[in-house]
Wavefront OBJ file of the C-alpha trace (Angstrom):
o trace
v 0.000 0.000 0.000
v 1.859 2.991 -1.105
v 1.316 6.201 0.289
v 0.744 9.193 -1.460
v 2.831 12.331 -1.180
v -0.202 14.341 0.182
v -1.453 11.639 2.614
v 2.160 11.716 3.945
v 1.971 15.660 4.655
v -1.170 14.798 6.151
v 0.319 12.842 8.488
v 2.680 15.091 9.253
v 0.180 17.858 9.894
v -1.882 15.816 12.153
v 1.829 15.162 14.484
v 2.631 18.791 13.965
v 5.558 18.073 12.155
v 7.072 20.333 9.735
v 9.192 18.039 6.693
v 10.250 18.952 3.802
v 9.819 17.643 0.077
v 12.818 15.430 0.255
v 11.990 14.044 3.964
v 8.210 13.413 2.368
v 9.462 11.286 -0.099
v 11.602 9.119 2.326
v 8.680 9.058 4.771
v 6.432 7.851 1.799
v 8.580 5.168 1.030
v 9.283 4.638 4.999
v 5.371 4.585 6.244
v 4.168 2.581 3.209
v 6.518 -0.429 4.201
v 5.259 -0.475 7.622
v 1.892 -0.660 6.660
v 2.680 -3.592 4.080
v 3.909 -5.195 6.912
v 0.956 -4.638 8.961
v -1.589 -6.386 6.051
v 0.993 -9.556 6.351
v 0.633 -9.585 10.198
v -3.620 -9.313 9.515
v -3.290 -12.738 7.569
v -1.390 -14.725 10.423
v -3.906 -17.221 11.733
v -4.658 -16.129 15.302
v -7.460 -18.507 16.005
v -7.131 -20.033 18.714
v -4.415 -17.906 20.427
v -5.684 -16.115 23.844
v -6.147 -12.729 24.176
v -3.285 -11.391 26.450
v -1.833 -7.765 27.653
v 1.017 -9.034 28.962
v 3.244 -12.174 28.839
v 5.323 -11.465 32.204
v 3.145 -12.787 34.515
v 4.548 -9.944 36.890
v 1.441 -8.502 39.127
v 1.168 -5.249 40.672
v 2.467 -5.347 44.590
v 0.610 -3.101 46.656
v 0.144 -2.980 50.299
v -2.615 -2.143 52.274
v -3.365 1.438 53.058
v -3.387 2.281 56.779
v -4.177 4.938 58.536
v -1.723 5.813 61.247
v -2.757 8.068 64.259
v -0.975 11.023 65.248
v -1.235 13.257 68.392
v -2.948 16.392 68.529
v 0.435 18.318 69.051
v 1.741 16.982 66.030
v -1.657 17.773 64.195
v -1.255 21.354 65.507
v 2.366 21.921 64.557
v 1.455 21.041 61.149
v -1.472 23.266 60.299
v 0.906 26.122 61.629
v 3.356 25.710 58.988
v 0.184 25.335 56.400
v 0.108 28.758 54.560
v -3.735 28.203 54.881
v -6.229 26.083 56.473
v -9.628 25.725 57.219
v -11.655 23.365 59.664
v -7.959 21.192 61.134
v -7.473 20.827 57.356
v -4.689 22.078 54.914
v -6.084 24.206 52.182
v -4.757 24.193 48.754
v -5.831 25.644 45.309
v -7.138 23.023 42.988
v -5.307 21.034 40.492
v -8.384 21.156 38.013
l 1 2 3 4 5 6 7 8 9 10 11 12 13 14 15 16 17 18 19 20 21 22 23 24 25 26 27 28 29 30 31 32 33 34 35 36 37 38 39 40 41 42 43 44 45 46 47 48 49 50 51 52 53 54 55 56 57 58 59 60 61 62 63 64 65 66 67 68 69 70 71 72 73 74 75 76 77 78 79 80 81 82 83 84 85 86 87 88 89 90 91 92 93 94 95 96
């Protein structure tokens, strides 16, 4: 499947790349072989094979969350070096 020039600078426009002529001609040439490669993949016979995301095995380790107690002078000593609280809490602008 060979790519034409102007699909090629589409491409490029759509990852806000800037190429010139010569580099759109190489990418032609460059993108079109990966996608022939891609239509020989689509024929392998995959029936059969099991759907995976990953072949590791690893799992993700994660340990329980726990609330620790502190004292109230601790609590207190905190909040004073808050630049602002409100109600025992910390305030802090939002992230949205």
């Amino acid at each position: 499947m060979a790519l034409t020039k102007k699909e090629v600078e589409h491409i490029a426009l759509l990852a806000r790349l800037k190429i010139t002529d010569e580099e759109v001609e190489k990418f032609s040439h460059q993108l079109s072989q990966i996608l022939e490669y891609v239509e020989q993949l689509q024929q392998v016979n995959t029936d059969g094979v099991e759907l995976t995301a990953q072949v590791t095995g690893l799992e993700n380790v994660l340990r329980d969350d726990v609330v620790d107690q502190c004292d109230g002078g601790t609590i207190k000593k905190t909040l004073a070096l808050a630049p602002e609280t409100e109600d025992d809490l910390i305030k802090a602008r939002s992230v949205f």
